[in-house]
Structures are given as C-alpha cells and as structure tokens.
C-alpha positions as CSV (number, residue, x, y, z in Angstrom):
1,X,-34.5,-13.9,-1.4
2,X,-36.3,-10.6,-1.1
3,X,-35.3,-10.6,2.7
4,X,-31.3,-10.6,1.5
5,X,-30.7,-14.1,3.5
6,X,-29.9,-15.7,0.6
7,X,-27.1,-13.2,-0.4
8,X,-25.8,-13.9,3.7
9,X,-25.7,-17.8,2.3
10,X,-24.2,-16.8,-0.9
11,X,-21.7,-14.8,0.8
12,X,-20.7,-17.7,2.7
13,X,-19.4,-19.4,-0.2
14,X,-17.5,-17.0,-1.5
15,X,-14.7,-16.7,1.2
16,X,-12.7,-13.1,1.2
17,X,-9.1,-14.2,0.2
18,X,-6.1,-11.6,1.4
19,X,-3.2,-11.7,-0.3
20,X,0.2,-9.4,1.3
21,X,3.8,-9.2,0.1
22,X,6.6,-7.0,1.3
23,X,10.1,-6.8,0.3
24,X,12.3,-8.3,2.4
25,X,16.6,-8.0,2.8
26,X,17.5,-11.8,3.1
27,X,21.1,-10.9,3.9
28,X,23.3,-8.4,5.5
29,X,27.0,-9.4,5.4
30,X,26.7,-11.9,2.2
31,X,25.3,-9.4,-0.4
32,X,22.1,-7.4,-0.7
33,X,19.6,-10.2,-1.5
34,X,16.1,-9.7,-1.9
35,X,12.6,-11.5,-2.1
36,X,9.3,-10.7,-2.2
37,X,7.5,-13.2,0.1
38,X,3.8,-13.9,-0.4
39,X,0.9,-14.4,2.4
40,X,-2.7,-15.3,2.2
41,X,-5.4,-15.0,4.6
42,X,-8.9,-15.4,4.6
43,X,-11.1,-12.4,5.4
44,X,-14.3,-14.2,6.9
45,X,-11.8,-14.8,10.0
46,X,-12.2,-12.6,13.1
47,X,-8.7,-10.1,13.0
48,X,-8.5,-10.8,16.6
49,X,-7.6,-14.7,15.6
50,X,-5.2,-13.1,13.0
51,X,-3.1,-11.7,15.0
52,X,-2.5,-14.3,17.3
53,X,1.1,-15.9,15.6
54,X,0.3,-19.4,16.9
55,X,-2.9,-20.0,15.1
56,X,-1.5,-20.0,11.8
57,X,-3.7,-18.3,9.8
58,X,-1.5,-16.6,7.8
59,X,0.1,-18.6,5.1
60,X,3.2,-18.3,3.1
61,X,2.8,-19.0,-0.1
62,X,6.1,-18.3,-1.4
63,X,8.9,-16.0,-2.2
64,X,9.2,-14.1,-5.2
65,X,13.0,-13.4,-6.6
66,X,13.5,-9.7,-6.5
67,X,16.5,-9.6,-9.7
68,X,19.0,-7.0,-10.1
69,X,18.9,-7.6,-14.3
70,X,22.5,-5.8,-14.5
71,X,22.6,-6.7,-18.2
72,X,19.6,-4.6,-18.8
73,X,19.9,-0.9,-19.9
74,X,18.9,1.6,-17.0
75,X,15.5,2.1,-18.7
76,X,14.4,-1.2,-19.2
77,X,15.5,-2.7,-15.3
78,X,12.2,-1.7,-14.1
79,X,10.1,-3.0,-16.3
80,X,11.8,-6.5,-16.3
81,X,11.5,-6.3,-12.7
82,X,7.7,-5.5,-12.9
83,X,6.8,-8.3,-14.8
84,X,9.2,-10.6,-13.1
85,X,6.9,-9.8,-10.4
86,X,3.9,-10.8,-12.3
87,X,4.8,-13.6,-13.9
88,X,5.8,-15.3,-11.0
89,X,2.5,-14.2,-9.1
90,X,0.9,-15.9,-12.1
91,X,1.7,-18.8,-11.4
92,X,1.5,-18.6,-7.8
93,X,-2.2,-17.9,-8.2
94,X,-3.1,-19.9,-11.3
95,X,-5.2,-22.5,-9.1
96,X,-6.9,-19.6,-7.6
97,X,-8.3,-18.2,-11.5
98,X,-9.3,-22.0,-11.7
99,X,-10.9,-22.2,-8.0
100,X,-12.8,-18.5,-8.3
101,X,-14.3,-20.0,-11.8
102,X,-15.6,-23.5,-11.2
103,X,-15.2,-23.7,-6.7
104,X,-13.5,-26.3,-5.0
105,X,-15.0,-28.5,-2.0
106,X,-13.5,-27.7,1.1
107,X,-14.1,-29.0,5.1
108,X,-14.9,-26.0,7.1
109,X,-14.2,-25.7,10.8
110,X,-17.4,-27.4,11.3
111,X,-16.6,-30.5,9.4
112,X,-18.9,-29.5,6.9
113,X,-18.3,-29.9,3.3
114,X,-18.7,-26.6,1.5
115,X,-18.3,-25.5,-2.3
116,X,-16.3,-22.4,-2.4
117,X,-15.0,-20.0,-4.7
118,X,-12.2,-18.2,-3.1
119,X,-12.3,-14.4,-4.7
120,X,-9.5,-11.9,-4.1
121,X,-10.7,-9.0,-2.8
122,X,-8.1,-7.4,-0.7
123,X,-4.4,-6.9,-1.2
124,X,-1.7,-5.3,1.8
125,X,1.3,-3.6,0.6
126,X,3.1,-0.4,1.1
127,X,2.3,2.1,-1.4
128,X,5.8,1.0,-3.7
129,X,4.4,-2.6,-4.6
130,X,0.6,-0.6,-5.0
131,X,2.6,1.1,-7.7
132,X,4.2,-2.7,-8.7
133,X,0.7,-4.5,-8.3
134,X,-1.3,-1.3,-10.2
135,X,1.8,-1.8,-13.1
136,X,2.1,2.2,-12.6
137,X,5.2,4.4,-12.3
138,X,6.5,5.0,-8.5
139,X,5.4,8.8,-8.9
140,X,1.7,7.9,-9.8
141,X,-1.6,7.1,-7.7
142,X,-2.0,3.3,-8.1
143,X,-5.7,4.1,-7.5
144,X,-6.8,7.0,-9.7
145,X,-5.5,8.0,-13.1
146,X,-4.3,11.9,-11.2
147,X,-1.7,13.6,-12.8
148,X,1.1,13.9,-10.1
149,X,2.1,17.6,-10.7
150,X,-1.7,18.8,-10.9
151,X,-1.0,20.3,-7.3
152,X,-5.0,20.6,-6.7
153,X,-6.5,18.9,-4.2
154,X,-9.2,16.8,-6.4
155,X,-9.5,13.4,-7.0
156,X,-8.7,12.4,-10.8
157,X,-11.1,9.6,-12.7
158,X,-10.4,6.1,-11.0
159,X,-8.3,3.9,-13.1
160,X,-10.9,1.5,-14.6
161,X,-9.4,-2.4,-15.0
162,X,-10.9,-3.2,-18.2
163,X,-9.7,0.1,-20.0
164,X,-6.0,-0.6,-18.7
165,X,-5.9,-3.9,-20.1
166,X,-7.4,-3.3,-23.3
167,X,-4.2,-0.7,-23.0
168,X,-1.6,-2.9,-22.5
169,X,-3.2,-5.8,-24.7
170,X,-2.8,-3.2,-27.5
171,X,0.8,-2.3,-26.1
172,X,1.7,-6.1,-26.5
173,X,0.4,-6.4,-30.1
174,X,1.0,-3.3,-31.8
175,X,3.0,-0.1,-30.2
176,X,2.8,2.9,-31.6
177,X,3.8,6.7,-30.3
178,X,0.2,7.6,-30.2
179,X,-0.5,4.5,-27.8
180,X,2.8,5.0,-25.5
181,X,2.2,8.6,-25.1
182,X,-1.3,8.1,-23.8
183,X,-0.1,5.4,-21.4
184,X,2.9,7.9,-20.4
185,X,0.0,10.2,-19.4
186,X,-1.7,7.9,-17.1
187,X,1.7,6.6,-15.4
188,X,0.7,2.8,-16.6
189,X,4.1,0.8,-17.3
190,X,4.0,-2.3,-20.5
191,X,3.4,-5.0,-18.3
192,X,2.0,-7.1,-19.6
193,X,0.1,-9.8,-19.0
194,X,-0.3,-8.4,-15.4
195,X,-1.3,-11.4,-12.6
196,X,-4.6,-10.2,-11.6
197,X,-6.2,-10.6,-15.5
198,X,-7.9,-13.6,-15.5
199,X,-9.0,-13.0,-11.5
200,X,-12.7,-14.2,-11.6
201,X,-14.7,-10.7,-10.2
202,X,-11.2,-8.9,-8.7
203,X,-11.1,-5.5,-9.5
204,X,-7.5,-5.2,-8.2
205,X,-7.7,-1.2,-8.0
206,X,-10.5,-1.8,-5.3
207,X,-8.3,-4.3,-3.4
208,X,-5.4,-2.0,-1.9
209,X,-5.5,-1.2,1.7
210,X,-4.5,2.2,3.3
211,X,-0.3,2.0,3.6
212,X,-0.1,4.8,6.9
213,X,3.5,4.2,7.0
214,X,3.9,5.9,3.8
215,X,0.7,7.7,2.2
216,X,0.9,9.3,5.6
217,X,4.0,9.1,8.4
218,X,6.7,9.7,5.5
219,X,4.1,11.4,3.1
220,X,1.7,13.6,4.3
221,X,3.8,14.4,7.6
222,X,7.7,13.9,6.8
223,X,7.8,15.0,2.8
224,X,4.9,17.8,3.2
225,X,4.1,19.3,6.9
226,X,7.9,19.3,8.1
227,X,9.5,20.5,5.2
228,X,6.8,23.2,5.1
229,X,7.7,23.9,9.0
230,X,11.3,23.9,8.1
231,X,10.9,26.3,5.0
232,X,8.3,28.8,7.3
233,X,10.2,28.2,10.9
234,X,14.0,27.1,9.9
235,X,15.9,23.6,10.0
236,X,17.8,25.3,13.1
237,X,14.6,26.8,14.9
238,X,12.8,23.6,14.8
239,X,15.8,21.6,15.9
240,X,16.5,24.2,18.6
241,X,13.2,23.5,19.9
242,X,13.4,19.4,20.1
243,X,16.6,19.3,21.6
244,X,14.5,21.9,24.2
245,X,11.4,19.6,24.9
246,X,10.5,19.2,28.5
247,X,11.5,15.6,29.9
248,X,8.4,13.1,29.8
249,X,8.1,9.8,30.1
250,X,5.7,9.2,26.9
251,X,7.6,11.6,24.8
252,X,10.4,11.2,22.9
253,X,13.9,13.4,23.4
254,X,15.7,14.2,20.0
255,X,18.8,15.1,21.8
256,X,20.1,16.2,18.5
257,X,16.9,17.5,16.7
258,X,15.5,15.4,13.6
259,X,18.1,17.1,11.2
260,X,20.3,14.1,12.5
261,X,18.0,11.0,12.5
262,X,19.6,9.0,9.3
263,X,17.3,5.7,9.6
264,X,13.2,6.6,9.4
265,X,11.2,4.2,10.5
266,X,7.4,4.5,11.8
267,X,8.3,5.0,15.2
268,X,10.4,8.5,14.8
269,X,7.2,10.2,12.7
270,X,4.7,8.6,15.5
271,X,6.9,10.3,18.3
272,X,8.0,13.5,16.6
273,X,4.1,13.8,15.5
274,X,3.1,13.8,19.5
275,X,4.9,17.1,20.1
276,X,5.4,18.9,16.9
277,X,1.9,21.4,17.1
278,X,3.1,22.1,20.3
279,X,6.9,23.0,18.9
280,X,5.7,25.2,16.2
281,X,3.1,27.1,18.0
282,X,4.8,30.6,18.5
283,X,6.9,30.2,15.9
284,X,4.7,30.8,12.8
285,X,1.2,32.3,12.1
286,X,-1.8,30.6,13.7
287,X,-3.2,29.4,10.8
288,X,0.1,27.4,9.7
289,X,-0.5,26.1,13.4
290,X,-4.3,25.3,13.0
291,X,-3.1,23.4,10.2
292,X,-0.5,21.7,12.0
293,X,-3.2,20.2,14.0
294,X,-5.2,19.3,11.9
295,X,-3.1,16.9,9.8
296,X,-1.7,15.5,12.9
297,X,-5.4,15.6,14.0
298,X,-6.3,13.1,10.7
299,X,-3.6,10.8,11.0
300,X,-4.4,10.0,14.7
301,X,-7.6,9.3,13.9
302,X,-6.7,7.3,11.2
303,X,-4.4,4.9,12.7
304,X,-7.6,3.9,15.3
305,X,-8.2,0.2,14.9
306,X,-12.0,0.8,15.0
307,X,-13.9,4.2,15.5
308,X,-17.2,5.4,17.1
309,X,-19.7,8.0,16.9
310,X,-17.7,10.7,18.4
311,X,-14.7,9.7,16.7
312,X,-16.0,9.9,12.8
C-alpha cells in the first residue's frame, strides 16, 4: 500500500463518470420548443476515442423538458424551471446514488468481471446551466460564493456543498427573512432537493469544467475588452479599422465592422480576436494595448488541447 499501487487498483474500480447537457431548440417553424438532453461518458477512456462519433462512447441518457410555466408569476418561472430541471435529473440518476453506494458488476473490455462504483466527478455545461446545476442566480459565480458587483479582482470563499444544503434544507422546512436574505447574499436559489444530494463523494462545485465560449469569447473578450476598446477608441474608429484590414487568407474581413454582426457565435470572437491588438495599436495608450495582448494572450493559451513547458 505504502508504494500507492493499491490506490492505482482502487482507482480502477471507481470509474470517472461525465455527465453534459445543453439546451437545445427542437423546432424552428412549429414553435420554440426546448429540451435539455443528457450525455454520459466515462473518464478512464482516452479523449482521442471520444471523439471519434462512431465508437459510441457517448451516451444519451435522455431529454429533459425545458417548460415555459406561463401560469406562473414572472418571479416564480425560474425557480419552477430550476427544479424542473432537478427533479427530473433525479430520477435520471437515481441508479447511479444506488451504484456509487453499494457497486455494480460490470464486463470490462477485457471480459473481465469487475465491481464498480461509478462516481460523478465531472460535469460539461456552458456557464447558464453551471448557474442551473450550482441552483445559483444567472449573475453569480456557480463556483465561489463572490459578490458580483465587488469589482476586485479576488477570489471569494468557495461555495462549500454541505453548508448550501443545510441552507436550503432549512429553506424547505422553515423560511424566514433572516434565512432568505442570507441566501439572497450568496446568489443560491430555493431549490430544493437539488439532484446531486444524495451523490456518493460528488462535490458538484468541483465538477464544472471551463465554458471558453462564455467565461471567455463573450465574457472576458466581447462584454469587457471590446466595449472598453469602444468606450477608449470609438464604435466608429474601431469599425473604420475592420472594414480597413488587409486581405488574408486566414483572417477574417468584417466588411461592415462588428457594430453589424447580429448572430454571435464562437467563431466571430475567435476571428475578430486574431486581429484586434493589431487594430487598436495606434489608437490608444500603450498600456491599454499591452493589455489588449495580454487577454488575447490568455485565452489562446487557454483554448490549447494540451500544453508544455514553454507554453505554462
């Protein structure tokens, strides 16, 4: 044991389960129908088999009704949809809270029989579900308990999982002003009881992935460094100077500057982030410019697949 094999064996039996959902539009000319559609993978399989389609190792487990509740009062839609969403991931992953506690005999690729206990330890969503999953307001860190006007750059206290339940277990039982105010504080929405309860060693506030698309392409660099460039340069400089870029095969040409772009998606920040240091240099002090780079700098680096040395 001493020589940490043993926690390698161990480790074996306790297969990484995945879990992702996304919102999806189910129709376009028929309504706006939703559904939240649930997949699970297993982490002890190589990411370069995951991403081969026809392998299958992704697996739906469902779809989750996304409802409108029109019959609700504006304040109240939410959280019916919240624990809509929970209630019905309850009992998606009810055999799981059974399997994590006493295991389950499975055949592994070897044909051996093994004794399991499938534990959740990671979850991929974009940073609304976080807020969904994490049972927290939109406006609010589903990681850290950060007060979303501090305007600081710190870290707050992390939220802790047994201190939010014991929150919304006394929510459920007996509310009082004292008790919604404090949970008002810390952004944490009466959901209650939320899926990932009875989880056997899932701390679901260490199970979130990085969402790029928007903690950083529409959050750091859309909401923040552009509208900064906008307020310093001006909306017509800085479409001026698109609608100017040199012709290049790799680059992007915003004939009609960004002002004009209606749809977002990841591709428009990826393309406008590949020449924008290079469109406000000249037009602003060099430190704006320094710090132009180095945001772009950061979210390169951060959408690497895997990183070296000279990259960290």
């Amino acid at each position: 044991m001493w020589t940490a094999d043993w926690w390698w064996d161990m480790q074996q039996q306790l297969p990484p389960v995945i879990l992702a959902s996304n919102k999806t539009q189910l129709t376009h000319l028929q309504g706006d129908k939703f559904a939240w559609p649930v997949y699970l993978m297993i982490g002890n399989i190589s990411k370069d088999l995951h991403v081969q389609v026809s392998l299958h190792t992704t697996i739906l487990l469902g779809y989750i009704p996304v409802g409108k509740f029109n019959n609700f009062s504006e304040k109240t839609q939410p959280i019916a949809q919240y624990q809509l969403f929970h209630h019905c991931m309850a009992l998606i992953l009810a055999s799981l809270v059974n399997m994590g506690q006493s295991g389950i005999k499975m055949m592994c690729t070897d044909s051996t029989i093994c004794w399991i206990f499938p534990i959740l330890t990671a979850y991929l969503a974009n940073y609304p579900e976080q807020c969904l999953i994490a049972c927290c307001m939109e406006n609010r860190c589903p990681l850290c308990k950060i007060d979303p006007n501090a305007g600081v750059n710190i870290c707050g206290p992390k939220c802790d999982m047994p201190e939010l339940l014991d929150l919304l277990v006394c929510h459920e039982s007996q509310s009082s002003t004292v008790l919604r105010q404090e949970m008002k504080i810390i952004g944490l929405c009466p959901v209650y009881p939320p899926f990932w309860k009875d989880l056997p060693h899932t701390d679901i506030f260490q199970a979130f992935t990085p969402d790029l698309l928007h903690q950083l392409h529409k959050g750091v660099f859309k909401e923040h460094l552009v509208k900064w460039s906008m307020a310093i340069i001006s909306d017509e400089e800085i479409n001026a100077r698109f609608k100017c870029m040199t012709l290049h095969p790799r680059l992007w040409q915003f004939k009609n500057g960004i002002s004009s772009v209606s749809q977002w998606t990841g591709k428009e920040h990826k393309e406008m982030q590949k020449a924008f240091m290079g469109l406000v240099a000249g037009g602003t002090e060099p430190c704006f410019v320094q710090a132009v780079q180095a945001v772009t700098n950061f979210i390169f680096y951060s959408s690497l697949r895997s990183h070296t040395l000279h990259t960290v």
